[in-house]
C-alpha positions as CSV (number, residue, x, y, z in Angstrom):
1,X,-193.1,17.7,136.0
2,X,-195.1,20.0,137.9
3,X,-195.9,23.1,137.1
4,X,-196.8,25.7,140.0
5,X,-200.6,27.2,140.1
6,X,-201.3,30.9,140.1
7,X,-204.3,31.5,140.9
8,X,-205.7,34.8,139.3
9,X,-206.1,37.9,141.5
10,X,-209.7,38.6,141.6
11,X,-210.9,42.0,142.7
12,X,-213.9,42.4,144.3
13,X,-216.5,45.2,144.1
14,X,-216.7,47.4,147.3
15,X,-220.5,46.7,147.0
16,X,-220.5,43.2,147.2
17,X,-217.9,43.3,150.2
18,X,-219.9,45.3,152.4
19,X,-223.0,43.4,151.5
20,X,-221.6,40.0,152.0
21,X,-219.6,41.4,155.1
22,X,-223.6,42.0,156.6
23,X,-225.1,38.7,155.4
24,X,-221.9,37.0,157.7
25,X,-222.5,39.1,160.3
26,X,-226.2,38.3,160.5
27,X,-225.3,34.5,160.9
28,X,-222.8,34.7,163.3
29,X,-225.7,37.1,165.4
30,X,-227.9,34.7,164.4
31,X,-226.3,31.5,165.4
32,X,-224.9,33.5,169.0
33,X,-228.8,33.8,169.8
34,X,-229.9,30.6,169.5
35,X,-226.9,28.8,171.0
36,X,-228.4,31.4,174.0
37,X,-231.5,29.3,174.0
38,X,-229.6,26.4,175.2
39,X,-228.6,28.2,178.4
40,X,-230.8,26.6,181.5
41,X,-231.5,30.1,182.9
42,X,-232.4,31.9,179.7
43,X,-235.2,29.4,179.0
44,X,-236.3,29.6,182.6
45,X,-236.6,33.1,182.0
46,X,-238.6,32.8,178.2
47,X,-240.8,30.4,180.1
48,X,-242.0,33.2,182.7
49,X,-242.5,35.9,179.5
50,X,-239.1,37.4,180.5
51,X,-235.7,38.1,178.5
52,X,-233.3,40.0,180.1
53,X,-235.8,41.4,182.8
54,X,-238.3,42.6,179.6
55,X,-241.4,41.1,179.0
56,X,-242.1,39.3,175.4
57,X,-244.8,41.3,174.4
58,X,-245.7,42.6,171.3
59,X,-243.6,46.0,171.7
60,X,-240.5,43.7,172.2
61,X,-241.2,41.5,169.5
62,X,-241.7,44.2,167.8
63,X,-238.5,46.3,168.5
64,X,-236.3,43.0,168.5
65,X,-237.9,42.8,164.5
66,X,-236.8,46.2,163.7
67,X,-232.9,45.6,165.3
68,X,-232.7,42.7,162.8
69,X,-234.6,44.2,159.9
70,X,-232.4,46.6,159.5
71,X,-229.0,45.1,158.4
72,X,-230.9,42.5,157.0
73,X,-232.3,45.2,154.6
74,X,-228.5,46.6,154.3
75,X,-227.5,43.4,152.8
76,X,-229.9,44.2,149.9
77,X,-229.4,47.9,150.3
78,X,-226.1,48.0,149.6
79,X,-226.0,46.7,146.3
80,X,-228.7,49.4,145.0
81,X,-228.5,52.5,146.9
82,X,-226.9,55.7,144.9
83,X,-222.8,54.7,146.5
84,X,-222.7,58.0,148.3
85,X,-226.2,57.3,150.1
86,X,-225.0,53.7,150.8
87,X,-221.7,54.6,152.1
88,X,-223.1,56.9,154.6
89,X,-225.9,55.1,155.2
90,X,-223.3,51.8,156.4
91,X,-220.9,54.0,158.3
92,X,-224.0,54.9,160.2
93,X,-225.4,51.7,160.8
94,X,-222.4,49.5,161.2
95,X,-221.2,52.2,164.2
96,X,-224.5,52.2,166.0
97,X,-224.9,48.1,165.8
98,X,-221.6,47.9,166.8
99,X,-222.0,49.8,169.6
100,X,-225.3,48.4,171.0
101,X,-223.2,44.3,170.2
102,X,-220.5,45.5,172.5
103,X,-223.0,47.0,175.2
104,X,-225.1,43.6,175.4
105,X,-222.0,41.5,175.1
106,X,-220.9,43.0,179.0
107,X,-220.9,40.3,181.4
108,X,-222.1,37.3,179.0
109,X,-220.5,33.7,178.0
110,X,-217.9,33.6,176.5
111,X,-219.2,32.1,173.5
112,X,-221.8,35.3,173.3
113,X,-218.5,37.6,173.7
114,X,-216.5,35.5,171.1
115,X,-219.3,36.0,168.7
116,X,-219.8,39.4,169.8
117,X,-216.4,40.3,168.7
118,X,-216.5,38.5,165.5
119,X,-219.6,40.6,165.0
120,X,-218.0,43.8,165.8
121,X,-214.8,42.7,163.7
122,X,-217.2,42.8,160.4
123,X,-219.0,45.4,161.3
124,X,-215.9,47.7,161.6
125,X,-215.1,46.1,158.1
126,X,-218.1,47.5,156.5
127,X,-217.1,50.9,158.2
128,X,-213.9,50.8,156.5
129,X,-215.0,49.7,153.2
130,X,-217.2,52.7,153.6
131,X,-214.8,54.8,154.5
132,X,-212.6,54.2,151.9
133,X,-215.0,53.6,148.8
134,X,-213.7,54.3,145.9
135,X,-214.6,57.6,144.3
136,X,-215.1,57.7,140.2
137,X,-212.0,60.3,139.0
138,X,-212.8,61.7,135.9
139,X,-209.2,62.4,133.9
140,X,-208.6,66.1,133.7
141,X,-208.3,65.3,129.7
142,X,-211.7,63.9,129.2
143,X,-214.5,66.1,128.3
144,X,-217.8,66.3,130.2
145,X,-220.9,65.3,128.1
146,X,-223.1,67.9,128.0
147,X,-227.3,65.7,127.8
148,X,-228.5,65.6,124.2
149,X,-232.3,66.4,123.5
150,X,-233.0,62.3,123.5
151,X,-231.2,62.0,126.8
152,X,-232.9,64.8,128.6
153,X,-236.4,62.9,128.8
């Protein structure tokens, strides 16, 4: 005889959503740029020191480091910063990388656009999430602790 499966609800910490959400979200922007290095005219262009009309110097580099760095450092970042610092600080961040995916997603493949709006898809996740964190209610019944001597150090 057999008997149906439940599976058990498991509820997952708002922390740990948003910070998966942005290590997801780094490999489909990862994987969308290097399937771009595949594309005949885009390594024609790398070969003459060019992407996009810029030149690869050290100031690009440079500023394409710092557009990764940061949601890489929000995966981490999430997890640790005080929750109302963290929520802000991913409602910020997930708008503005949002915004600057769909502005270089105008006019590309449509594998780059696909990608683009799976990007955007979890990054309007993480804005929700931290929109709608969860705030700590305190019962109107149970008293506030007032710091003891030992605790006040």
């Amino acid at each position: 005889m057999n008997t149906p499966t439940k599976l058990e609800p498991c509820n997952v910490n708002v922390r740990t959503k948003i910070s998966a959400l942005w290590t997801s979200m780094l490999f489909v922007f990862a994987y969308v740029d290097l399937f771009t290095a595949y594309r005949p005219k885009f390594r024609a262009e790398l070969d003459a020191g060019k992407i996009d009309g810029h030149v690869v110097d050290q100031s690009f580099l440079f500023a394409t480091t710092v557009y990764i760095v940061v949601p890489s450092l929000m995966v981490f970042a999430t997890l640790v910063l005080r929750p109302r610092a963290s929520r802000i600080t991913n409602l910020v961040l997930s708008v503005v990388i949002a915004l600057s995916i769909v502005a270089a997603a105008v006019g590309e493949w449509s594998y780059y656009v696909l990608g683009s709006v799976v990007e955007v898809a979890q990054l309007a996740a993480i804005a929700y999430y931290a929109w709608t964190w969860p705030t700590e209610v305190r019962a109107a019944s149970e008293p506030t602790r007032q710091p003891t001597a030992a605790t006040r150090s």
